[in-house]
C-alpha positions in Angstrom: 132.6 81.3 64.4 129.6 82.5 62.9 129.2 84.9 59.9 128.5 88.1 61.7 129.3 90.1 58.2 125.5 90.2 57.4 122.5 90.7 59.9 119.8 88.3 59.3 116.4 90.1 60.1 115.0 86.7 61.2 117.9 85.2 63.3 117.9 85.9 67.1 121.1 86.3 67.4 123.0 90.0 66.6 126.5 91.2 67.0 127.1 95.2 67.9 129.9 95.9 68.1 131.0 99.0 70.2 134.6 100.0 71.6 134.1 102.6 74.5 132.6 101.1 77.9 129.9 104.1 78.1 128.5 103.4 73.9 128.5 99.9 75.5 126.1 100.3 78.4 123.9 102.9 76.5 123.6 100.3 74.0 123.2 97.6 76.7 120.8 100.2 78.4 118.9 100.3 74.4 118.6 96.8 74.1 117.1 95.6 77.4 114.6 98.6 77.9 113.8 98.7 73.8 114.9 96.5 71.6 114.3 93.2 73.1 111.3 93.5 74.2 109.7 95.4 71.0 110.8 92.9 68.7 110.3 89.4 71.2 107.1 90.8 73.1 109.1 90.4 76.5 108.6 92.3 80.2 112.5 93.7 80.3 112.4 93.1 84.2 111.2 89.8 84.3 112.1 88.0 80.5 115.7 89.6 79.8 118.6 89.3 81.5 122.3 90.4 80.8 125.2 88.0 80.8 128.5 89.5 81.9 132.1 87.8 82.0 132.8 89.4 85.5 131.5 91.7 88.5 134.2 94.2 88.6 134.7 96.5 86.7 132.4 99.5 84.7 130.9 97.0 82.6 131.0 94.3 85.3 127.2 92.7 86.8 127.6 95.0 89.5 127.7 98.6 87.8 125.3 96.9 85.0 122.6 95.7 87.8 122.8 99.2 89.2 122.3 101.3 85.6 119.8 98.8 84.6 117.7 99.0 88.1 117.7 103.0 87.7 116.7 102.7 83.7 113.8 99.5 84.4 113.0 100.6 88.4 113.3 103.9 88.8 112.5 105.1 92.5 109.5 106.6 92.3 108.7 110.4 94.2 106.4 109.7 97.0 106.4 105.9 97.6 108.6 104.6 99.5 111.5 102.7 99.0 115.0 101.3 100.2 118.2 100.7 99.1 117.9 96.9 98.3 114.3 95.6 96.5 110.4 95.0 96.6 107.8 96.8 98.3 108.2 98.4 101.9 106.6 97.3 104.9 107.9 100.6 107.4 106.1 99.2 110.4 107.1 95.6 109.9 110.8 96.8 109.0 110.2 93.9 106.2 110.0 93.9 102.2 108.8 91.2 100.1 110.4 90.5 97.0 108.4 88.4 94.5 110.7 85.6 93.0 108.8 84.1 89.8 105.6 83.3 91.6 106.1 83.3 95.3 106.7 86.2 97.4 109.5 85.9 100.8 109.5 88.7 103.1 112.9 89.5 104.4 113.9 92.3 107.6 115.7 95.1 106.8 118.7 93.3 108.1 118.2 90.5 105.9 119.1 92.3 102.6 122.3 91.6 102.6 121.4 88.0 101.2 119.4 89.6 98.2 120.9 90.4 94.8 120.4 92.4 92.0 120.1 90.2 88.9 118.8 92.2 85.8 122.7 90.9 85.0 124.4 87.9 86.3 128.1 86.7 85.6 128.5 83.6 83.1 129.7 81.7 85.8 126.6 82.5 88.0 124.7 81.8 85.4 125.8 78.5 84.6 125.8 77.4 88.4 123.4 75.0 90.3 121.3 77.7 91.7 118.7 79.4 90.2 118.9 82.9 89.6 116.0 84.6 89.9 115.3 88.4 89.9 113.5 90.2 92.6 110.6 92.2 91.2 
């Protein structure tokens, strides 16, 4: 177990501890957006991502991918947008999400194969398949 008495300024590593599930997300919501990126000079969409034990559940991947989508990818007032990812092709019916370095357009009625991944469950994340976030 490590030492988690003392914070080394150096390490890369950090414990916070918090005990209520809402000082938990804000915190959550702090680090992504803030924190990690200031100090490691990463994109908080595309170089951070949040590893949860389960889906379920207020601090689950599910609620987390929604909070974290409406902190890091706000809808924005006059363009449009849908309820899944990407930008919007309205005559096409299509949107095309870029995955790393290629973008795949997918119908409308597609979507349902498309997940949010700003957090993923340990278990996802330790799977065969890649998991790459739509941006």
């Amino acid at each position: 177990m490590p030492d988690m008495r003392v914070a080394d300024p150096n390490s890369d590593f950090h414990f916070v501890e918090r005990d209520e599930p809402e000082k938990i997300v804000a915190t959550l919501v702090n680090l992504v957006e803030e924190r990690i990126p200031e100090r490691f000079g990463l994109d908080p969409i595309r170089d951070v991502q949040v590893l949860c034990p389960m889906n379920r559940g207020s601090l689950g991947a599910r609620e987390l991918n929604a909070t974290l989508q409406r902190v890091l990818n706000p809808v924005r007032p006059g363009e449009p947008s849908v309820e899944r990812f990407g930008w919007v092709d309205l005559v096409e019916q299509q949107v095309a999400i870029r995955f790393d370095d290629r973008i795949v357009k997918y119908d409308f009625g597609e979507l349902d194969e498309v997940f949010l991944a700003y957090a993923v469950t340990i278990h996802k994340s330790q799977g065969s398949e890649r998991s790459s976030r739509p941006t």
